[in-house]
N, C-alpha and C positions, 0 to 999 in steps of 0.2 A: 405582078406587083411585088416589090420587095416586102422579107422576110418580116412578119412583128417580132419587134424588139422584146425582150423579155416582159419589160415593164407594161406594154402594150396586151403581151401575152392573158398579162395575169387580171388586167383589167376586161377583158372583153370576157374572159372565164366566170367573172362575177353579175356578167350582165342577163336578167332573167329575160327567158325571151316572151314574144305578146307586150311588149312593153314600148312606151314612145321614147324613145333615148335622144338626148342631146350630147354632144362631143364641145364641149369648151376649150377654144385652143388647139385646134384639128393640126394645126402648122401644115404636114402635105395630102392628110385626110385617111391616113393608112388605117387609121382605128376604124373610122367610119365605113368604109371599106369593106374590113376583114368581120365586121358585123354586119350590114347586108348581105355578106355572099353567106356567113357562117350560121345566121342565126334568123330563126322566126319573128321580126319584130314589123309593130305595127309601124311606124317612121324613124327614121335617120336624121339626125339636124347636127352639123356642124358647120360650127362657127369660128372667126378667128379675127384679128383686131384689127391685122396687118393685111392689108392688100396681093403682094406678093407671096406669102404663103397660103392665102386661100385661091390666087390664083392656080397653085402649083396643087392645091387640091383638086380644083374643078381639073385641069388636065388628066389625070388619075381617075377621078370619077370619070370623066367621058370614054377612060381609054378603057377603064374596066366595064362600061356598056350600063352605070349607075344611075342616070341621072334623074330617074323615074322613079331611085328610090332613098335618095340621099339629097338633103337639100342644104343647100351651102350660103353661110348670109356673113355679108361682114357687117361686126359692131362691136364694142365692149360687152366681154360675157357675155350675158344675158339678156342683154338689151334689145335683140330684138328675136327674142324669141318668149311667146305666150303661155300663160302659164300650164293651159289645157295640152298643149305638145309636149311635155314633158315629164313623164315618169321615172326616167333616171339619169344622172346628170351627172357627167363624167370630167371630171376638171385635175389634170396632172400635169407635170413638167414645168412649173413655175413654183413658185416662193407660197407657204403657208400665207404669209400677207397679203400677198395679191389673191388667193383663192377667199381668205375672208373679207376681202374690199366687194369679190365679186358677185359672195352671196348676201352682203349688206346691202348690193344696189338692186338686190330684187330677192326680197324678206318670203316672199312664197316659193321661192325653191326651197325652203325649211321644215317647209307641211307636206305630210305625205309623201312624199318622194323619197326616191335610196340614191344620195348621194355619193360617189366613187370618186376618192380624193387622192392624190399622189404628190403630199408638200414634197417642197426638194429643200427646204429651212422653214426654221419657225413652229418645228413643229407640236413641241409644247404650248407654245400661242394659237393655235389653230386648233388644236383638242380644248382647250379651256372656254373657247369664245363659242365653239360646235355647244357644250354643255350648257352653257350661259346663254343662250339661245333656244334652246328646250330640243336640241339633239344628244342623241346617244351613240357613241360607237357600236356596233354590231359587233364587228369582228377587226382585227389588222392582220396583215399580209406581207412579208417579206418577200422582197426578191434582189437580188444579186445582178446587176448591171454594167460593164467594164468597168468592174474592180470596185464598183460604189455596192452599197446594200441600202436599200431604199422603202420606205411604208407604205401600204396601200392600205388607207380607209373604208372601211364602209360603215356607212353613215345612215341612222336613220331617224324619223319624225319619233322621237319619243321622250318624255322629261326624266329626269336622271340625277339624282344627284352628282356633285360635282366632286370627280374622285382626287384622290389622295396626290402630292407630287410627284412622285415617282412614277404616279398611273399617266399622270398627265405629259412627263417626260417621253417617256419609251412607251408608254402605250401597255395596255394589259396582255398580258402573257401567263395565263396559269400555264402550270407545267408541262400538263400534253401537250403542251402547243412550241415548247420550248426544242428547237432543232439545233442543230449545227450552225444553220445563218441564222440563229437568233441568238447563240454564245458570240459569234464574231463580232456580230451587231452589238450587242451588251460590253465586250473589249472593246468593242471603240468608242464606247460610249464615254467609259470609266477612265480608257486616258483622254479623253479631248476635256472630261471634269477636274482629271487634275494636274492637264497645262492650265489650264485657267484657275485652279486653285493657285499654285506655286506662280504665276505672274502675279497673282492680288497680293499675295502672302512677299512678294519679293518689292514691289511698286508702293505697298501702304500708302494706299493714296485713303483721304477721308471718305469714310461712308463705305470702305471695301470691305471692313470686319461680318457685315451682315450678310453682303453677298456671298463669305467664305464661309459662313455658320451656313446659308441653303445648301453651299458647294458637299460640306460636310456631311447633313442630312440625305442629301441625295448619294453621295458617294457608299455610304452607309447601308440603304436599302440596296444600293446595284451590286453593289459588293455581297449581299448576302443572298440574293437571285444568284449570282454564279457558284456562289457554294453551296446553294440546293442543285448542283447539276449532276 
């Protein structure tokens, strides 16, 4: 079977084992996979939307001799999958949006469970609406993937106040936690806030002044993350 991808890597590392896992968005099923062969778990459930990539799973699965322990369904998310097979729920490689469309259309992957999320956008929208839904982030996870630096959520059943914007941006990082791909990550942060400052501040279109007062705030707190480094 080909190599997991880093991002692959870093999620399967967080998966506790004895645990019923679901794979959302399996595409050729390599996760699900490298979790069968790698770890103790009571079921495997990957799913995907598209016909053709969960075809290209079950060939994989059959070749790796799986199929007795990975089970493959097509549908939207979660849709056909019940709520009792599911302890941890692993949903990466698409848009924060589409991951919170996916756990609006089924509100009980929200209790109980440790959700493993990987937005690739949105991600400030997608920490805000986890909160406003009575989750908490556990922990985040950086990893580095041709030349992108990307978050990995872990999510869990717990009510939380609804953190600050900054937290909600980038995500909590007290300091031990702060590496090398978390400054690169923080630089990219800081200029992608002020191209988008400097187009509002250059366009003055109406209603931009307020956007440019958040851009401020924000650039403010990230700005002083990298000068505690």
């Amino acid at each position: 079977m080909k190599q997991l991808s880093p991002r692959l890597t870093l999620l399967s590392s967080l998966v506790p084992e004895n645990t019923r896992v679901v794979d959302v968005g399996t595409d050729h099923g390599y996760l699900a996979i490298h979790l069968a062969q790698s770890k103790a778990l009571r079921s495997v459930i990957a799913t995907d939307l598209r016909p053709g990539p969960l075809s290209s799973a079950r060939r994989n699965v059959e070749q790796a001799q799986l199929e007795d322990k990975i089970s493959l369904r097509l549908c939207d998310g979660l849709a056909a999958v019940a709520p009792e097979e599911a302890d941890v729920i692993v949903i990466a490689g698409m848009g924060g949006e589409t991951i919170l469309n996916i756990l609006s259309a089924a509100p009980w992957a929200l209790q109980d469970r440790l959700l493993l999320l990987g937005p690739q956008s949105k991600q400030p929208q997608l920490r805000a609406w986890l909160y406003a839904h009575g989750c908490a982030i556990r922990e985040e996870r950086l990893v580095e993937e041709e030349g992108k630096i990307y978050p990995i959520l872990a999510v869990e059943s717990r009510a939380a106040a609804m953190p600050e914007a900054v937290e909600l941006y980038i995500g909590a990082w007290p300091l031990e936690k702060r590496d090398a791909l978390f400054y690169t990550y923080l630089s990219t942060h800081i200029a992608r806030l002020e191209r988008e400052k400097a187009g509002l501040e250059k366009s003055k279109n109406e209603g931009s002044a307020k956007r440019v007062a958040e851009l401020d705030e924000l650039l403010n707190a990230l700005r002083k993350m990298e000068k505690e480094r």
